[in-house]
N, CA, C and O atoms as a Maestro MAE file, in Angstrom:
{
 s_m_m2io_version
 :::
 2.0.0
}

f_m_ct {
 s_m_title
 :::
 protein
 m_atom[304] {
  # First column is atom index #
  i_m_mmod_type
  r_m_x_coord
  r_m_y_coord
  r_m_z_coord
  i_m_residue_number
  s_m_chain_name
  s_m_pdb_residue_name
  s_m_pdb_atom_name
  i_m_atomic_number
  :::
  1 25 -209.743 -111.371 91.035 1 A "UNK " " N  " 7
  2 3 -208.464 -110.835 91.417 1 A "UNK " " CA " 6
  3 2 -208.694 -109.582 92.258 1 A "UNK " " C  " 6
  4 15 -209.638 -108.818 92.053 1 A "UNK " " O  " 8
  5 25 -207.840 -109.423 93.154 2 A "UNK " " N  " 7
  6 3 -207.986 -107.946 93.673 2 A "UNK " " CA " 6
  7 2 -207.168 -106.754 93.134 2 A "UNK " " C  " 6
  8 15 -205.944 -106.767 93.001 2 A "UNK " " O  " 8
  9 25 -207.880 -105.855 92.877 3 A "UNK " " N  " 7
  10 3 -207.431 -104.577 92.437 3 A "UNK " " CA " 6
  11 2 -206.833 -103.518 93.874 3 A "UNK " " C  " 6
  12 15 -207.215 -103.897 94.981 3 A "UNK " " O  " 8
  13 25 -205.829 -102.101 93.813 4 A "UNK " " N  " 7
  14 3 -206.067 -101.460 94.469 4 A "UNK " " CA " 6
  15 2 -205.469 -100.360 93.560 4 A "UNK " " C  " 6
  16 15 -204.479 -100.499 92.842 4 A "UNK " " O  " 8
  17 25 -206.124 -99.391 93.684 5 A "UNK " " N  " 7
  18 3 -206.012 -97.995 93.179 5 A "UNK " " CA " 6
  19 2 -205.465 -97.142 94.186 5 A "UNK " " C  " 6
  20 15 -206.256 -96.935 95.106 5 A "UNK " " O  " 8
  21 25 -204.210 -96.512 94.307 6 A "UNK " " N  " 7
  22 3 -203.580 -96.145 95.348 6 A "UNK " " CA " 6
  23 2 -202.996 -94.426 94.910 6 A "UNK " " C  " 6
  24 15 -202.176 -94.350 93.995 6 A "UNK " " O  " 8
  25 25 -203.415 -93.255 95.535 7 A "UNK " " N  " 7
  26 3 -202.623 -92.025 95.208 7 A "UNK " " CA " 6
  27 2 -201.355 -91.529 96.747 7 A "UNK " " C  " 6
  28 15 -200.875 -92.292 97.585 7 A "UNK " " O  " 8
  29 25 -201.246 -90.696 96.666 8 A "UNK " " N  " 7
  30 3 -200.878 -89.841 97.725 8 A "UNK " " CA " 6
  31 2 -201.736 -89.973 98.640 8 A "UNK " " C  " 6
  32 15 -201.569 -90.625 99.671 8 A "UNK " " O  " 8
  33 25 -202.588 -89.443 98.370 9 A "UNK " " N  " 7
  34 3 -204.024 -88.872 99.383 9 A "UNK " " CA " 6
  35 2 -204.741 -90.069 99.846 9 A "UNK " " C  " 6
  36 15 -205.138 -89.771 100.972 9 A "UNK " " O  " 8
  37 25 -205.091 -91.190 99.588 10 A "UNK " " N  " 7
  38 3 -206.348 -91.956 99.614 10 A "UNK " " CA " 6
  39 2 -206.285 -93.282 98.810 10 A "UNK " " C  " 6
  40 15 -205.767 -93.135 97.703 10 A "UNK " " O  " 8
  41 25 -206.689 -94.539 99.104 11 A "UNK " " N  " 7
  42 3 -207.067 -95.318 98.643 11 A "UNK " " CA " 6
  43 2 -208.492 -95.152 97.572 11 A "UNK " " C  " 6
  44 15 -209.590 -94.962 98.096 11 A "UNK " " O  " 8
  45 25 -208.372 -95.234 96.171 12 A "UNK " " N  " 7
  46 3 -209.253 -94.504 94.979 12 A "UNK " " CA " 6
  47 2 -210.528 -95.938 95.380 12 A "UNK " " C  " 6
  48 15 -211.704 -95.712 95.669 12 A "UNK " " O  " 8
  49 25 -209.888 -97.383 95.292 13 A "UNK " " N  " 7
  50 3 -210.317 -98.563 95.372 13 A "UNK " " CA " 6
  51 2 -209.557 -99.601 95.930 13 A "UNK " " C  " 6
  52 15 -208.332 -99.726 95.923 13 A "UNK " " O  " 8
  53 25 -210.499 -100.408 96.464 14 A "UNK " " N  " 7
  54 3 -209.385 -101.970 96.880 14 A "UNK " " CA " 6
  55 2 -210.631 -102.524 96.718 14 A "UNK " " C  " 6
  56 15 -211.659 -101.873 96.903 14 A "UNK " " O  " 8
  57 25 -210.612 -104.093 96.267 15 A "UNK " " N  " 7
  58 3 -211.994 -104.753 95.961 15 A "UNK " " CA " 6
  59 2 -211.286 -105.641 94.873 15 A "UNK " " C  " 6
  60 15 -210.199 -105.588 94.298 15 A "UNK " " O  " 8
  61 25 -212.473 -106.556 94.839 16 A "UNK " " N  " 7
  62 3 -212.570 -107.905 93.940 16 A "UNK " " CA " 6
  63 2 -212.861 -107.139 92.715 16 A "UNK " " C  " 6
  64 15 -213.357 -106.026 92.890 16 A "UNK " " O  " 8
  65 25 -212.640 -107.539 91.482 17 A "UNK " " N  " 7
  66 3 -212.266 -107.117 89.937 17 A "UNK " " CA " 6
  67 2 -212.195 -108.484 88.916 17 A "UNK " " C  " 6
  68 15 -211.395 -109.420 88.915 17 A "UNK " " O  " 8
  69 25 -213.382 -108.197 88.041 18 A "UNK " " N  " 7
  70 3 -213.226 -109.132 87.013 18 A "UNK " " CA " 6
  71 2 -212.118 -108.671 85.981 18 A "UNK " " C  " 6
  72 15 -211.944 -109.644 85.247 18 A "UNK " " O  " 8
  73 25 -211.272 -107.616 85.577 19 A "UNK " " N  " 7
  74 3 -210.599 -107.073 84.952 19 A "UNK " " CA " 6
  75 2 -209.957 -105.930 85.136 19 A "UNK " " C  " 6
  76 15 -210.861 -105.393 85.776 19 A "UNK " " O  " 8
  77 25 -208.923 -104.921 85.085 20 A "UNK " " N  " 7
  78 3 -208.871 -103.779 84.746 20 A "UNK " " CA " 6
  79 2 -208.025 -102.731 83.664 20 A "UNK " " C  " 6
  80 15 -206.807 -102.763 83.843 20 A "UNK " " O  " 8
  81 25 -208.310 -102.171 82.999 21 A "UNK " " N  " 7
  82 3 -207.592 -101.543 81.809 21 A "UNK " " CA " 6
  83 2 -206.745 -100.506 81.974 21 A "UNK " " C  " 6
  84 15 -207.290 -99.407 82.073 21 A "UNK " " O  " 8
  85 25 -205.433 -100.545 82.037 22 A "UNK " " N  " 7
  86 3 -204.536 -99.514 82.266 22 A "UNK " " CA " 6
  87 2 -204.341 -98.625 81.221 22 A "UNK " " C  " 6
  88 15 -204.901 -99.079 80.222 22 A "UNK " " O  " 8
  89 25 -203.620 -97.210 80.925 23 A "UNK " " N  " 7
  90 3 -202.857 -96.467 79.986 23 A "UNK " " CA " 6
  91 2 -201.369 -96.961 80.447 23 A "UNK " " C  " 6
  92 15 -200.816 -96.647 81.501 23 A "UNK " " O  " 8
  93 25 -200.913 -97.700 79.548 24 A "UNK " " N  " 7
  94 3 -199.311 -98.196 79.787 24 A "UNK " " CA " 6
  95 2 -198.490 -97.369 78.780 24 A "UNK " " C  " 6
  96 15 -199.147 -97.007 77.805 24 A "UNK " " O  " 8
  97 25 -197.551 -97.094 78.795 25 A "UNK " " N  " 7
  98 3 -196.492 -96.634 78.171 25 A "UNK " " CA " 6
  99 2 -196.532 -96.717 76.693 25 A "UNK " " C  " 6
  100 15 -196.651 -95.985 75.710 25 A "UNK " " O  " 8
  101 25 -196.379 -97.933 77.001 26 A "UNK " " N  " 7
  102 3 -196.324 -98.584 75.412 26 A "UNK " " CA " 6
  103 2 -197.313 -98.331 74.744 26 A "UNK " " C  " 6
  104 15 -197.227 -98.003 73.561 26 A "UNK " " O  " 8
  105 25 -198.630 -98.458 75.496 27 A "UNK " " N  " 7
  106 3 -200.059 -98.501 74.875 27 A "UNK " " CA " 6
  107 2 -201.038 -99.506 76.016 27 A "UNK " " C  " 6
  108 15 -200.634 -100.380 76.783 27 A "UNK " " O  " 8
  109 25 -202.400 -99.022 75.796 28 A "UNK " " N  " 7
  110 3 -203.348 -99.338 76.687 28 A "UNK " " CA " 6
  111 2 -203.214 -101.137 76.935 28 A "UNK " " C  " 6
  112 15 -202.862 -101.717 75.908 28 A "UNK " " O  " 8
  113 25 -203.418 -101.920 77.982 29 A "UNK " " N  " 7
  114 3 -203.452 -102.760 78.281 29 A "UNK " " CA " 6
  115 2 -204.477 -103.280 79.435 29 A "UNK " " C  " 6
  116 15 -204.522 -102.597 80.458 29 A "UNK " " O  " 8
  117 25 -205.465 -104.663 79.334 30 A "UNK " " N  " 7
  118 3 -205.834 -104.849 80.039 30 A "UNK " " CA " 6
  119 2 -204.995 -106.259 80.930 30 A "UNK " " C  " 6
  120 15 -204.231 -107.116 80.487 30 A "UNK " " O  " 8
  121 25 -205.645 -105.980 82.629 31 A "UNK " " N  " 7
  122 3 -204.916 -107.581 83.351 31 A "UNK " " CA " 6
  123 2 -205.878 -108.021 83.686 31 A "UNK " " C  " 6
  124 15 -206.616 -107.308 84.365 31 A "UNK " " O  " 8
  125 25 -206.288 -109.390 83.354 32 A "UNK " " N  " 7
  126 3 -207.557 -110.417 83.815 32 A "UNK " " CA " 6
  127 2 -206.888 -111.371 84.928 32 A "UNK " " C  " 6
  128 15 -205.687 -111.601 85.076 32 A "UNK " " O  " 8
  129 25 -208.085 -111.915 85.747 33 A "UNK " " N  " 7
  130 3 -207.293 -112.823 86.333 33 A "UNK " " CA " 6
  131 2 -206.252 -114.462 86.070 33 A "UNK " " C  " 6
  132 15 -206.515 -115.504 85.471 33 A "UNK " " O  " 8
  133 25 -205.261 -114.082 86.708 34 A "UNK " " N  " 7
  134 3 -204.299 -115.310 86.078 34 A "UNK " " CA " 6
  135 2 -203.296 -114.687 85.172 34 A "UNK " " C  " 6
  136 15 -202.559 -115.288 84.390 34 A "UNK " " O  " 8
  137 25 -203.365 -113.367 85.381 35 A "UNK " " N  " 7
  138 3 -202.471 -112.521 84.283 35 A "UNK " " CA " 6
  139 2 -200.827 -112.767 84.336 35 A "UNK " " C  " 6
  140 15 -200.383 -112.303 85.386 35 A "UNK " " O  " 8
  141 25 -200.184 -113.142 83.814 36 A "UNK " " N  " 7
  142 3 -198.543 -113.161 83.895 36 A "UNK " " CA " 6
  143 2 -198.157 -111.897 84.397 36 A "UNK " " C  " 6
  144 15 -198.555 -110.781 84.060 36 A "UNK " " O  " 8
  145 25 -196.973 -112.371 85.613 37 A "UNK " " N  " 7
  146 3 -196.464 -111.181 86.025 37 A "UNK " " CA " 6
  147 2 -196.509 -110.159 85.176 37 A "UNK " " C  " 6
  148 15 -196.340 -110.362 83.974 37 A "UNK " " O  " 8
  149 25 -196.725 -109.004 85.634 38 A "UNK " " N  " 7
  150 3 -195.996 -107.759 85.154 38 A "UNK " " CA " 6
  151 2 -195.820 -106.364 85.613 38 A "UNK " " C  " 6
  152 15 -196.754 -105.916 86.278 38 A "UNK " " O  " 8
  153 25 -194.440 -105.305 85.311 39 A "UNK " " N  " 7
  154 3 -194.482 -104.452 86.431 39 A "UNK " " CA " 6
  155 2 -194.926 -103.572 85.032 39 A "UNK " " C  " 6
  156 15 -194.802 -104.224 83.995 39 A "UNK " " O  " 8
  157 25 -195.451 -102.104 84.868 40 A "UNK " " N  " 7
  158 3 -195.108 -101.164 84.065 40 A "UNK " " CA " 6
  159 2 -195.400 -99.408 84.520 40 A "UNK " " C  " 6
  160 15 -195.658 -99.077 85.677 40 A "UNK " " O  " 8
  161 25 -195.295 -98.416 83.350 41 A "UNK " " N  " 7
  162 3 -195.244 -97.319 83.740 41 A "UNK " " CA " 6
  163 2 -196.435 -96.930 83.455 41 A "UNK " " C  " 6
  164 15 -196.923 -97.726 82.653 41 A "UNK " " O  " 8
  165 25 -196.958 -96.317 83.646 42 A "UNK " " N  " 7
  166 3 -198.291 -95.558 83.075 42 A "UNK " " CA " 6
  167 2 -198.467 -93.754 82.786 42 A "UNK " " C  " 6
  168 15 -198.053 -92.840 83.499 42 A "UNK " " O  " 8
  169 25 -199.082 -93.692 81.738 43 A "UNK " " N  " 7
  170 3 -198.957 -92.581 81.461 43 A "UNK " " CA " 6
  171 2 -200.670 -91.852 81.602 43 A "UNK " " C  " 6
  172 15 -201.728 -92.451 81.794 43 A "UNK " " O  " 8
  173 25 -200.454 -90.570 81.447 44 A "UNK " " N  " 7
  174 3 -202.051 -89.792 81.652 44 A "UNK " " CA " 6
  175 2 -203.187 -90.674 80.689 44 A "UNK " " C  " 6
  176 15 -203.133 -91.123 79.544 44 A "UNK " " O  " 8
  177 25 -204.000 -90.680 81.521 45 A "UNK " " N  " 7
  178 3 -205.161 -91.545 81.464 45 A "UNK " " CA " 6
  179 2 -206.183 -92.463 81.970 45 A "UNK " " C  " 6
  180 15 -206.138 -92.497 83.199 45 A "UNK " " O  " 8
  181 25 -207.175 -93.291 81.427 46 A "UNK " " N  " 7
  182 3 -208.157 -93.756 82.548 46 A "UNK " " CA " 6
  183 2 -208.130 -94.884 83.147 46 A "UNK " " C  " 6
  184 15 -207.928 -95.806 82.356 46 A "UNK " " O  " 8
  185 25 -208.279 -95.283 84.496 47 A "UNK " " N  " 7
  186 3 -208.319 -96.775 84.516 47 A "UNK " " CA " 6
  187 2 -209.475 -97.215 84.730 47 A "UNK " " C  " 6
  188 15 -210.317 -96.754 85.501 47 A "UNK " " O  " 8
  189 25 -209.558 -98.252 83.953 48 A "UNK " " N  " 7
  190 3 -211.344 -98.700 84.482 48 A "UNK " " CA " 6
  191 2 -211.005 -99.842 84.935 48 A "UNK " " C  " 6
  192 15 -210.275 -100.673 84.396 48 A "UNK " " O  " 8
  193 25 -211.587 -99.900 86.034 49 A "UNK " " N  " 7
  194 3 -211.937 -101.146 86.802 49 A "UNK " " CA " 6
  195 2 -213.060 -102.045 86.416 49 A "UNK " " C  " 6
  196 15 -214.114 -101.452 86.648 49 A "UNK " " O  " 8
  197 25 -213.266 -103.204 85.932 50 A "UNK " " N  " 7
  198 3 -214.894 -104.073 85.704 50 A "UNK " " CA " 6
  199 2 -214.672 -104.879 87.110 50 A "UNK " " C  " 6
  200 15 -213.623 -105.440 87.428 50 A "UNK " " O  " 8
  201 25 -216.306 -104.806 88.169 51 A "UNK " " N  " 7
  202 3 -215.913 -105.866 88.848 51 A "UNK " " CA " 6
  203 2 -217.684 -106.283 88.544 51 A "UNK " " C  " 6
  204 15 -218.330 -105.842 87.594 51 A "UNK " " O  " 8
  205 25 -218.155 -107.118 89.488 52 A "UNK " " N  " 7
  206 3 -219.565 -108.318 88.990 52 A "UNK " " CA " 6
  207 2 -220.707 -107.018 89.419 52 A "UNK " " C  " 6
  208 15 -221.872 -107.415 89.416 52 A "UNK " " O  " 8
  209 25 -220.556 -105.794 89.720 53 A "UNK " " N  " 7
  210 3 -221.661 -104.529 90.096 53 A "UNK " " CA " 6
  211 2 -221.232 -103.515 88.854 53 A "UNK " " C  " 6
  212 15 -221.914 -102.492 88.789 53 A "UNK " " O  " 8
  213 25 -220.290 -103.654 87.959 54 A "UNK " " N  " 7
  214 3 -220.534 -102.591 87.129 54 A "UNK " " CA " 6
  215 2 -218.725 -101.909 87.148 54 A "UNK " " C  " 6
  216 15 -217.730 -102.265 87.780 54 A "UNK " " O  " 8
  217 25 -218.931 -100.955 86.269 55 A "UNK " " N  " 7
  218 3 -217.858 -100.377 85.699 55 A "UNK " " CA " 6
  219 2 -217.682 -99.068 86.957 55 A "UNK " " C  " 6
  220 15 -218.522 -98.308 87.440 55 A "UNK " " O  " 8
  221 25 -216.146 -99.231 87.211 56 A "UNK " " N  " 7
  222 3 -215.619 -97.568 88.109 56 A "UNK " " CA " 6
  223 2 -214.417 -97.154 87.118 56 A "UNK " " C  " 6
  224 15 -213.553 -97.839 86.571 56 A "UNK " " O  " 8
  225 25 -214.667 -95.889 87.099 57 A "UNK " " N  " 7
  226 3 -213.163 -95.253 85.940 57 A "UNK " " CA " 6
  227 2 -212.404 -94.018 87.123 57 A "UNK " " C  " 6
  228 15 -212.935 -93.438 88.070 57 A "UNK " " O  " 8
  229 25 -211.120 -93.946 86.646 58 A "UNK " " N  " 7
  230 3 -210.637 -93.031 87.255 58 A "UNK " " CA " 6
  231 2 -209.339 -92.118 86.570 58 A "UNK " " C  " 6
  232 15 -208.210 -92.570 86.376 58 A "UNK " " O  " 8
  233 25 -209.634 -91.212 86.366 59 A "UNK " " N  " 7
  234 3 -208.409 -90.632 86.035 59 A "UNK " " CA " 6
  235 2 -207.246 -90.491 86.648 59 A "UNK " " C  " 6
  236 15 -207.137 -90.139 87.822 59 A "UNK " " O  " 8
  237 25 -206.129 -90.810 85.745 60 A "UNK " " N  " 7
  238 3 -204.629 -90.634 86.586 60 A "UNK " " CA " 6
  239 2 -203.678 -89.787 85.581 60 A "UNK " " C  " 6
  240 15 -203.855 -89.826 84.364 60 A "UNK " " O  " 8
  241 25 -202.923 -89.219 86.032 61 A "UNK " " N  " 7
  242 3 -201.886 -88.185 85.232 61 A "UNK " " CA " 6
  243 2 -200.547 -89.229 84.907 61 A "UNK " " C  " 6
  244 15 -199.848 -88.884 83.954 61 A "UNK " " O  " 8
  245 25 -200.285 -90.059 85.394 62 A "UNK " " N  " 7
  246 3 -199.153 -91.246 85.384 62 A "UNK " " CA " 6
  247 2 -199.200 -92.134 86.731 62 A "UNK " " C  " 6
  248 15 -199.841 -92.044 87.778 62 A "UNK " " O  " 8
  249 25 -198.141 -93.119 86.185 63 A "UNK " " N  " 7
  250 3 -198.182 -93.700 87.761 63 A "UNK " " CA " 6
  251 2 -197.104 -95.187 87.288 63 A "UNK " " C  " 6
  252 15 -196.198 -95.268 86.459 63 A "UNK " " O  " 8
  253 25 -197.676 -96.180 88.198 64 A "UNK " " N  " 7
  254 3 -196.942 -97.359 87.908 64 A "UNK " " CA " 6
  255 2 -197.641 -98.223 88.481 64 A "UNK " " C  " 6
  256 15 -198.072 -97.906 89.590 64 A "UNK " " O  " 8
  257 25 -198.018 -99.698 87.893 65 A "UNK " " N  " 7
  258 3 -198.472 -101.078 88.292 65 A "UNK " " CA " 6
  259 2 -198.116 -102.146 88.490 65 A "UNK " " C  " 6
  260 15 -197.236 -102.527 87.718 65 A "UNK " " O  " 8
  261 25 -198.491 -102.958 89.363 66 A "UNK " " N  " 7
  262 3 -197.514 -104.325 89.534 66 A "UNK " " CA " 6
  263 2 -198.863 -105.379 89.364 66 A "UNK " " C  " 6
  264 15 -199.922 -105.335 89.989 66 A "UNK " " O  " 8
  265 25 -198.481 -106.245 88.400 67 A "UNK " " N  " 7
  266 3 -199.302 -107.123 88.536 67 A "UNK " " CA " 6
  267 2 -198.750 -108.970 88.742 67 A "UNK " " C  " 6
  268 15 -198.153 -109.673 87.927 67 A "UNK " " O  " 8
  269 25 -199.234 -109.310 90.132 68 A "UNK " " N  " 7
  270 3 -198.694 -110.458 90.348 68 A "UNK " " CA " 6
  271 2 -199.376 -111.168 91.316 68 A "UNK " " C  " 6
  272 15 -199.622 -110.577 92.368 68 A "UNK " " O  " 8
  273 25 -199.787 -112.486 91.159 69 A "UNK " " N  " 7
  274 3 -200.363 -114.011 91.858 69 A "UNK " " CA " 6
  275 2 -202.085 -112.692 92.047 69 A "UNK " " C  " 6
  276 15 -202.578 -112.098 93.006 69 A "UNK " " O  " 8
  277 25 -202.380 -112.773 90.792 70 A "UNK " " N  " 7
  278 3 -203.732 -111.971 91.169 70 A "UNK " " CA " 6
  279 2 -203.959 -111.035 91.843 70 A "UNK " " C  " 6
  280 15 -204.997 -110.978 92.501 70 A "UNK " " O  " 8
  281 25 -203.024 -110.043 91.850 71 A "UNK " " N  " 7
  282 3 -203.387 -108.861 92.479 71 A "UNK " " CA " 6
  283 2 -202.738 -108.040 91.889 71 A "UNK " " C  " 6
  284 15 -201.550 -108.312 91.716 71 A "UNK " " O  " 8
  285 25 -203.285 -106.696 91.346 72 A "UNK " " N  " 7
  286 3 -202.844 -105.647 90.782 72 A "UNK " " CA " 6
  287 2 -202.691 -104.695 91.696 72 A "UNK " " C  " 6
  288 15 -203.429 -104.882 92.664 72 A "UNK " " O  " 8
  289 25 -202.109 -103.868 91.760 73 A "UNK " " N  " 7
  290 3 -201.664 -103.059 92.776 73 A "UNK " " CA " 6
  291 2 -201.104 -101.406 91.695 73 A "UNK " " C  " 6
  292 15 -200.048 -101.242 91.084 73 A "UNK " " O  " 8
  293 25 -202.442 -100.336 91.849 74 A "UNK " " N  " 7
  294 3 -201.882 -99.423 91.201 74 A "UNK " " CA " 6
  295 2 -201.463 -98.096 92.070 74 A "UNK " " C  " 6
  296 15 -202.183 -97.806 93.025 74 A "UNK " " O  " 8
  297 25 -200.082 -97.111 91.708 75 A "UNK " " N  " 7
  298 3 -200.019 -96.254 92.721 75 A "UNK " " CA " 6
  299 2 -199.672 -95.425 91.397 75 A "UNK " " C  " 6
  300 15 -198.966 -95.733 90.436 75 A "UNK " " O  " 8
  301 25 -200.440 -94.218 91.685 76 A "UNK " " N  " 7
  302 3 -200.573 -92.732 90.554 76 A "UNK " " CA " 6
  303 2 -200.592 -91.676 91.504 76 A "UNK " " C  " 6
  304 15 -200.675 -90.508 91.127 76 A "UNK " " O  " 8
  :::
 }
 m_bond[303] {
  # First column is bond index #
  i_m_from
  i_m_to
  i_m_order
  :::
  1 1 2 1
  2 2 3 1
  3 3 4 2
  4 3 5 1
  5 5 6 1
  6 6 7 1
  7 7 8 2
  8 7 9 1
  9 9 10 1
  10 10 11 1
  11 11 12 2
  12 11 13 1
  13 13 14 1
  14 14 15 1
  15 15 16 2
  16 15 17 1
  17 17 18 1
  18 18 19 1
  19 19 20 2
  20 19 21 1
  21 21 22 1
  22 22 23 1
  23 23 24 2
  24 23 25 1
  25 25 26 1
  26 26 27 1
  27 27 28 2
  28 27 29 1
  29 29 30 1
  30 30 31 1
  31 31 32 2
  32 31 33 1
  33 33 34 1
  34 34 35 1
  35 35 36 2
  36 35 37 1
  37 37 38 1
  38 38 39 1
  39 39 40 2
  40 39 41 1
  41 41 42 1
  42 42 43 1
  43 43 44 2
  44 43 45 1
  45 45 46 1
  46 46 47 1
  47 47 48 2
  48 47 49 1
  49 49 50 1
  50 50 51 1
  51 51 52 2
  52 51 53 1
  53 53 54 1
  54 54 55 1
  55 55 56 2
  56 55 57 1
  57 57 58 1
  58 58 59 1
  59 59 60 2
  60 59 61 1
  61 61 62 1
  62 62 63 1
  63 63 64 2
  64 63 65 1
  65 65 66 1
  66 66 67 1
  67 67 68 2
  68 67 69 1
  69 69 70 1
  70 70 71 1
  71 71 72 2
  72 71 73 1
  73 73 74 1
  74 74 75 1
  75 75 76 2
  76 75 77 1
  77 77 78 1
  78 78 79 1
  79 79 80 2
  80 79 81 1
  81 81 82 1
  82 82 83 1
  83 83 84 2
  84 83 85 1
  85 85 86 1
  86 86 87 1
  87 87 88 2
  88 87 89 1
  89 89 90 1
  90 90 91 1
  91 91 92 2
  92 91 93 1
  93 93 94 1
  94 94 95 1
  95 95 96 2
  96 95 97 1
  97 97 98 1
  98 98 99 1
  99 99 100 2
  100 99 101 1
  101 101 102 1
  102 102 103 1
  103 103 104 2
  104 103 105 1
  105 105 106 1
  106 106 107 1
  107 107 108 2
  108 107 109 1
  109 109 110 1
  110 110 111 1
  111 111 112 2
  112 111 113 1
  113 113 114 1
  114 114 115 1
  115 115 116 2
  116 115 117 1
  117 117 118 1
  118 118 119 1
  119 119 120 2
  120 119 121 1
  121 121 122 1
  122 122 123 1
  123 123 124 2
  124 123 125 1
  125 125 126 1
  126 126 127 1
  127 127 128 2
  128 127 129 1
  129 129 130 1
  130 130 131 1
  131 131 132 2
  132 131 133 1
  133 133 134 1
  134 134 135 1
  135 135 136 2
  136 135 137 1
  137 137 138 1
  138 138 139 1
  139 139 140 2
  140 139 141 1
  141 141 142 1
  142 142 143 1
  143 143 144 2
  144 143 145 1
  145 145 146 1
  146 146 147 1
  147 147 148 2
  148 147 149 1
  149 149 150 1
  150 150 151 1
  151 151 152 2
  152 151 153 1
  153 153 154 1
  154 154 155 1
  155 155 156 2
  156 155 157 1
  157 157 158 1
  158 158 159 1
  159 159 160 2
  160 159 161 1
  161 161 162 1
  162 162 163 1
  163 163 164 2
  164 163 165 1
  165 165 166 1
  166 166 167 1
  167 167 168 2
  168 167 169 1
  169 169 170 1
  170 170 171 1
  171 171 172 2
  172 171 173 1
  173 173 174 1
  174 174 175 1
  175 175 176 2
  176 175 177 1
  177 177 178 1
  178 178 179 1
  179 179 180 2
  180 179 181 1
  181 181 182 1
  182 182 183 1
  183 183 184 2
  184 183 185 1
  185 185 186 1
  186 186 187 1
  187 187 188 2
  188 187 189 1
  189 189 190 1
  190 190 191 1
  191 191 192 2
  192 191 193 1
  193 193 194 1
  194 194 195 1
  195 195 196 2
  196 195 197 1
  197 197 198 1
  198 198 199 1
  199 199 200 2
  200 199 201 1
  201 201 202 1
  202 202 203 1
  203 203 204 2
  204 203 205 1
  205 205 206 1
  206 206 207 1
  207 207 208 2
  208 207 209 1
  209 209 210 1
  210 210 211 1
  211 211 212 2
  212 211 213 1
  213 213 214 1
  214 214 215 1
  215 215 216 2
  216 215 217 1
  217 217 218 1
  218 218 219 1
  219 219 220 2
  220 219 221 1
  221 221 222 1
  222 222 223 1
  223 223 224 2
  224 223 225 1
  225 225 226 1
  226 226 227 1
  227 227 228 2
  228 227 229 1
  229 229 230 1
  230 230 231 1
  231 231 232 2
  232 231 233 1
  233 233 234 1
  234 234 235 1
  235 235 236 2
  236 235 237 1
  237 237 238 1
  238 238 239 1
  239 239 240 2
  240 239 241 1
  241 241 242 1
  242 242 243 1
  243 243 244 2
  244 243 245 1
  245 245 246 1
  246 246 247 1
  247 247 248 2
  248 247 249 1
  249 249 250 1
  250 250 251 1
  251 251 252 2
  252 251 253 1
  253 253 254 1
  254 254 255 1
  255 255 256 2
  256 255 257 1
  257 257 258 1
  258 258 259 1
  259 259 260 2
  260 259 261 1
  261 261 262 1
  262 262 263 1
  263 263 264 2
  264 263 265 1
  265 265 266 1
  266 266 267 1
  267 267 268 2
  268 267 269 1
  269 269 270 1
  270 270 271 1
  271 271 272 2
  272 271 273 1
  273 273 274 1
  274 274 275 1
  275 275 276 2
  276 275 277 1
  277 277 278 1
  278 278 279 1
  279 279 280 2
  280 279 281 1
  281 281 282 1
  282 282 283 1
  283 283 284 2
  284 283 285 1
  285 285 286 1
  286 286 287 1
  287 287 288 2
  288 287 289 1
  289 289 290 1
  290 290 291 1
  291 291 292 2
  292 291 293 1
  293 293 294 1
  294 294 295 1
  295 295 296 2
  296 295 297 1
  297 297 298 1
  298 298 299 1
  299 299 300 2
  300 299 301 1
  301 301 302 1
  302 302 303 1
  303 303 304 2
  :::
 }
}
């Protein structure tokens, strides 16, 4: 699936992703590929990205994600 990690400033990541683990609102959640839609909020905390080279983490203060037809799309 493709990931993108998106701020103000800069693209954090865009790239192929075996997984990635959000801080959601509700509580931490991961989206694999084939994941059922979903939009949510995110609150302070890490996202880790897994792709087939290894683990990237990134801190975010909040934000929001869309996840849909394999592509996650995060803007913090």
């Amino acid at each position: 699936m493709i990931v993108e990690v998106i701020t103000p400033d800069k693209i954090l990541f865009s790239g192929e992703a075996v997984s990635v683990k959000l801080p959601g609102s509700g509580g931490s959640f991961e989206a694999l590929a084939n994941h059922a839609p979903l939009l949510s909020s995110l609150e302070k905390g890490q996202i880790i990205v897994r792709t087939a080279q290894g683990e990237e983490t990134f801190d975010i203060t909040g934000g929001i994600v869309e996840v849909l037809q394999n592509k996650v799309i995060v803007l913090a």
